[in-house]
N, C-alpha and C positions, 0 to 999 in steps of 0.2 A: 172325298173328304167328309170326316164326320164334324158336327156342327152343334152346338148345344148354345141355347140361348135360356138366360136367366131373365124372364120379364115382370116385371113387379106391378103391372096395372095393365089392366086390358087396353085403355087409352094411350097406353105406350108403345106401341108392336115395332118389333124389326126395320116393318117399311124395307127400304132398299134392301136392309140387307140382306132379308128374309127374299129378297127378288134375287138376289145374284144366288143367293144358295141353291134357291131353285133353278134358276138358269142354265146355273152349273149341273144340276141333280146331283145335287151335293146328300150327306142321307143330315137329316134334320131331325133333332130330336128336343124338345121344351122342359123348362121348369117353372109353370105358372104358378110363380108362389103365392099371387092371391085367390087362386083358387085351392091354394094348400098344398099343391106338387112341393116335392122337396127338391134342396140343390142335389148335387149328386155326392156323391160319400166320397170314388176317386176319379179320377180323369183318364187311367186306361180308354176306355172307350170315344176318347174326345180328341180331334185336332185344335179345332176351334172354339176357344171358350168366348162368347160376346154377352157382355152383362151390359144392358138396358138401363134408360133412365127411371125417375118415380119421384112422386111428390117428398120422398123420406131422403134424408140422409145418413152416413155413415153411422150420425151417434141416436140414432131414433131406435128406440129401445122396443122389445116384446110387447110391454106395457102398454104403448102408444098404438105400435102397430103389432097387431098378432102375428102377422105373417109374413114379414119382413123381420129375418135372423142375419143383421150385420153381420159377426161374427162365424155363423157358419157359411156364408156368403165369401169372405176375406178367407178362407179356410183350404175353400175351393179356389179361388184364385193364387192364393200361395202355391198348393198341390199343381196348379196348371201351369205356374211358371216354372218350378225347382223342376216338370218334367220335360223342359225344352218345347210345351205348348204353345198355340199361338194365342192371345188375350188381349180380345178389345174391352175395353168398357168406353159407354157414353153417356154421358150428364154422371147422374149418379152413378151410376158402372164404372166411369173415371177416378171418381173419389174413393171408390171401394179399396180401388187398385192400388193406390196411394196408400190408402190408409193397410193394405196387407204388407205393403213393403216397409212400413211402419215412419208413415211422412201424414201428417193430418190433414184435412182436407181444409176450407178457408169458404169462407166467405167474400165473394165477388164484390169487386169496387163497385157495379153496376147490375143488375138486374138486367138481362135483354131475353126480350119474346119477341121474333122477328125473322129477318132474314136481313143480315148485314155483313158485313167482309169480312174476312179474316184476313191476317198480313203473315205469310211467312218469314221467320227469321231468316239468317245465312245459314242457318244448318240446316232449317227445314228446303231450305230453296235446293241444297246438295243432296239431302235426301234420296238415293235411290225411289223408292217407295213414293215419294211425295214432289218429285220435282216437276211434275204435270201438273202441278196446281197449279203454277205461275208464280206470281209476286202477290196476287192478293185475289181471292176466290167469294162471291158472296154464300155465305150456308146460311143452314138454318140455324135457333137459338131459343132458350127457352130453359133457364135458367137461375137461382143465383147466388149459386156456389160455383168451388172451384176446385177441383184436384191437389192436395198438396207436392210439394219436389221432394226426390231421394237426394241424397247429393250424388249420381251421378245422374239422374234425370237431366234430356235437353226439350227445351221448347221450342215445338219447331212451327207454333204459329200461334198469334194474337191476335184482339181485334181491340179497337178504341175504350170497349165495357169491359174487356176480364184483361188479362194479362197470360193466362193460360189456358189457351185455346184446343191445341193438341199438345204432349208429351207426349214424348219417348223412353219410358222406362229400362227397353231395350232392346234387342234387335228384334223380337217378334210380340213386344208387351208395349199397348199404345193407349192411350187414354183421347179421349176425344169431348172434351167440355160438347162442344159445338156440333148439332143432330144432322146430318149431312143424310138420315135414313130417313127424313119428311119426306111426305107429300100430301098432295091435296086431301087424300082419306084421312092420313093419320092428323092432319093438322087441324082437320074439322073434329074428329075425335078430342083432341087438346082443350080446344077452345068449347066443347061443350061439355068437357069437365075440368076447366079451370077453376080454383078455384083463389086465386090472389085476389085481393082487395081492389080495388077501383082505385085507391089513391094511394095504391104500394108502384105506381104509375111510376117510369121513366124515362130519359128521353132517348130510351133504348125499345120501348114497350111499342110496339105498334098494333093498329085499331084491329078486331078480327075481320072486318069486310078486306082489309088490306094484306094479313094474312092467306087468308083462303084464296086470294086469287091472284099469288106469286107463282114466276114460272121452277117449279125445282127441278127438274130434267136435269139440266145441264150439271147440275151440282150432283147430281143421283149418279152422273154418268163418270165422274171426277173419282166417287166415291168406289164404285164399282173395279174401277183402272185400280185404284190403290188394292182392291181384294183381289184381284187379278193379281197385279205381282207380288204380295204377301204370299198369296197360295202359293204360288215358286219357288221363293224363295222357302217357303216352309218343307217343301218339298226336297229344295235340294239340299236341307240340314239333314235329312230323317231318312 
C-alpha cells in the first residue's frame, strides 16, 4: 500500500500510524509542509491519504502561517475522495476533511489534552471497522476544535469534552478528533512545544507529569486493528 502523510509540525508525527505503515512495509512517502514540502498536485500515486494534526486550523490563512495552505490542502483531500481513496484526518486533518466536503469545522465545547474515553455511538458500536473498540476506549486528546457534519456524516464516537470524536464521512473517509497515534515520544514532543496559556486550563487539561506517563499500547493497538481492516476492506474495493 502506498501511504502519504501531510504533517504540519514536526511536534506532530504519525506516531502509530507511521508504526503500522512500517509494520506492514507499506511504501511511505511525506509532505512536510513546515519544512516547505508541498502537498501533492494528484493522488494517482496514493492509497492512503492521512492528514495530521497542528496548532492551525482550517481558516488560518498564508498570512499567519506561511506554510500551512488550507485550501490547497482541502484540494487534495477532495481529489483523494472523488478517486475512491482511503482518508484519514486527525485533530486538524479531521477539520480539513469536513471543511473539503464543504461542512465547517467548530469549535469544541471543551478543550481536552489528555487521555480520556471516548463513547461509541450505536453506529460506531455496528461499525465493521470499529466494533473492537468496545462501548467506550480511553485515547489520546489534545485539542480544541472540532470537525464539522456533512449531512450524511455519522458519528460514530464521543467523549464528555467534544461531541465529535470520530466521523464517518464515508466508507473509507474518517475523521478522528481524537489522537489514538500518541505515545510517550510524540507526547513529550507536545508538551515541550505547547504552547496554550496556563489559564486556557480545563477540567479536561491534565498535568504534563501525568501525560507522559500514561500507558498508550493498548489504544495504539485498537488503532492499528482499525488499519488492518481499512486496508481490506480498501483492498477489496480496488
Amino acid at each position: 500500500m502506498r501511504i502519504h502523510f501531510i504533517i504540519h509540525e514536526h511536534f506532530e508525527p504519525p506516531g502509530a500510524y507511521e508504526a503500522w505503515a512500517r509494520k506492514h512495509c507499506h511504501t511511505i512517502t511525506y509532505s512536510r509542509v513546515y519544512l516547505g514540502e508541498p502537498v501533492p498536485q494528484d493522488i494517482e500515486e496514493i492509497d492512503f491519504l492521512i492528514v495530521m494534526g497542528g496548532p492551525q486550523d482550517p481558516s488560518t490563512t498564508t498570512e499567519q502561517c506561511p506554510y500551512f495552505d488550507t485550501r490547497a490542502e482541502q484540494v487534495i483531500i477532495s481529489k483523494a475522495i472523488e478517486a475512491g481513496k482511503a482518508v484519514l484526518g486527525i485533530c486538524l486533518g479531521s477539520q480539513l476533511i469536513g471543511e473539503a466536503l464543504g461542512a465547517r469545522y467548530d469549535h469544541s465545547p471543551e478543550r481536552e489534552i489528555g487521555k480520556f474515553p471516548v463513547t461509541l455511538t450505536d453506529i460506531g458500536l455496528k461499525h465493521p471497522l470499529f466494533c473492537h473498540f468496545g462501548k467506550t476506549l480511553d485515547v489520546g486528546h489534545w485539542h480544541n476544535d472540532m470537525p464539522g457534519l456533512t449531512s450524511d456524516a455519522q458519528i460514530l464516537a464521543y467523549s464528555e469534552g467534544c461531541p465529535r470524536q470520530i466521523v464517518a464521512y464515508g466508507d473509507l473517509v474518517f475523521g478522528f478528533q481524537c489522537h489514538m497515534e500518541l505515545t510517550k515520544t510524540v507526547v513529550a514532543m507536545l508538551i515541550e512545544n505547547d504552547e496554550q496559556p496556563e489559564d486556557a486550563k480545563s477540567r479536561f487539561v491534565e498535568d504534563p507529569d501525568v501525560l507522559i506517563n500514561h500507558d498508550y499500547d493498548e489504544m495504539n493497538q485498537k488503532l492499528h486493528e482499525f488499519l488492518d481492516k481499512l486496508e481490506s476492506y480498501y483492498k477489496s474495493k480496488h
